[in-house]
N, C-alpha and C positions, 0 to 999 in steps of 0.2 A: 371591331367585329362587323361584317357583313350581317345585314336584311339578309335571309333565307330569300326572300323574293326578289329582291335587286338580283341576288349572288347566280338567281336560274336563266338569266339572261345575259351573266357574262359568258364573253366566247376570246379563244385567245389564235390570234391566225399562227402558233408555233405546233400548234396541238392538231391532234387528228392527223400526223403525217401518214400516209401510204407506205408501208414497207417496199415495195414494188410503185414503180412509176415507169411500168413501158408506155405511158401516153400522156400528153401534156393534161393536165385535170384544171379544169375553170370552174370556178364555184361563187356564184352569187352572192352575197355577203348582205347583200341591202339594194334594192331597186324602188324607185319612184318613177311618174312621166318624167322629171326632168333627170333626172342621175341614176346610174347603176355603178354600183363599188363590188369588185370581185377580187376574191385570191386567188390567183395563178401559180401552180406549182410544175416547175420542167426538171430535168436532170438530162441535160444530153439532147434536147429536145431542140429544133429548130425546123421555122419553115420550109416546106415543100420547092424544090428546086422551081424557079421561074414565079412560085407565088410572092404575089405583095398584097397588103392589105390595104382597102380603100374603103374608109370608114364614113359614115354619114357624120361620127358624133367625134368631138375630140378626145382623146383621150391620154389623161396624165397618170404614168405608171412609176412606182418605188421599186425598187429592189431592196428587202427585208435583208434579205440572208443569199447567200451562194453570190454566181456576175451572169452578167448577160452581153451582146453584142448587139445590137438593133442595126438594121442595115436601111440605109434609105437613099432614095437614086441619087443625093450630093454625096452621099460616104456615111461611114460607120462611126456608130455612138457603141461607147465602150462604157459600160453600168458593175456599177459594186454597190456593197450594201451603204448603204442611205444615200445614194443617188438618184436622183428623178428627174426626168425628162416629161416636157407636153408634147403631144403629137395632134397637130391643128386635124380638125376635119378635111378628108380626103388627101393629106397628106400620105401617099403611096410609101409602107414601110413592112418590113419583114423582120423577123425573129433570123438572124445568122449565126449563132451563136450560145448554147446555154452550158455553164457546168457540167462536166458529165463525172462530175466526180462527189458533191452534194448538191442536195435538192435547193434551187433558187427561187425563193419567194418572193411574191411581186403582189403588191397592190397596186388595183387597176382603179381609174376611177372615170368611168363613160359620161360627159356632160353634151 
C-alpha cells in the first residue's frame, strides 16, 4: 500500500498522452541550475530543413517507446526504445527522422 502522500507525487512519462500531436511537445519534468530532465514526445516530427541544434549544455536522450534517427554532420544515429545516445555541448545535430506511425518518447536530460 502506497502513503496517500508519497502516491500525489507519482508521475508516470507513459500517461497523459495527446491524442493529437501535430507539433513536437517538450515538457519539463524537473529543472535545477545544474540539470533540466524533459519528456519529449514526436510522431512524424523532425527538424526544420537546414536547422541543426547547437547547444550550450550537453545533452543525453532515451528513447522510451517508438525510434528516432538523430542526424549529425559525421552521419546518422539510428535510436529504438532503450537506446541512448550523449550529445557533447555544441555538438551540431538535428532530429531527421521520427515515427510517424506511434508517438516516440524520449527522455531528455540537459547537464
Amino acid at each position: 500500500m502506497t502513503d496517500s502522500k508519497i502516491a500525489a507525487s507519482i508521475n508516470n512519462l507513459f500517461q497523459n498522452l495527446p491524442i493529437e500531436l501535430p507539433e513536437e511537445i517538450f515538457e519539463t519534468i524537473l529543472q535545477t541550475p545544474e540539470i533540466k530532465i524533459e519528456r519529449i514526445l514526436s510522431k512524424g516530427h523532425r527538424s526544420e530543413p537546414e536547422f541543426w541544434y547547437d547547444q550550450a549544455q550537453s545533452e543525453w536522450v532515451l528513447v522510451l517507446q517508438g525510434r528516432a534517427h538523430l542526424e549529425l554532420p559525421e552521419g546518422r544515429v539510428e535510436l529504438k526504445p532503450g537506446d541512448y545516445f550523449n550529445i557533447p555541448a555544441h555538438q551540431k545535430h538535428r532530429v531527421a527522422w521520427t515515427d510517424p506511425d506511434v508517438e516516440t518518447i524520449w527522455l531528455a536530460i540537459f547537464y
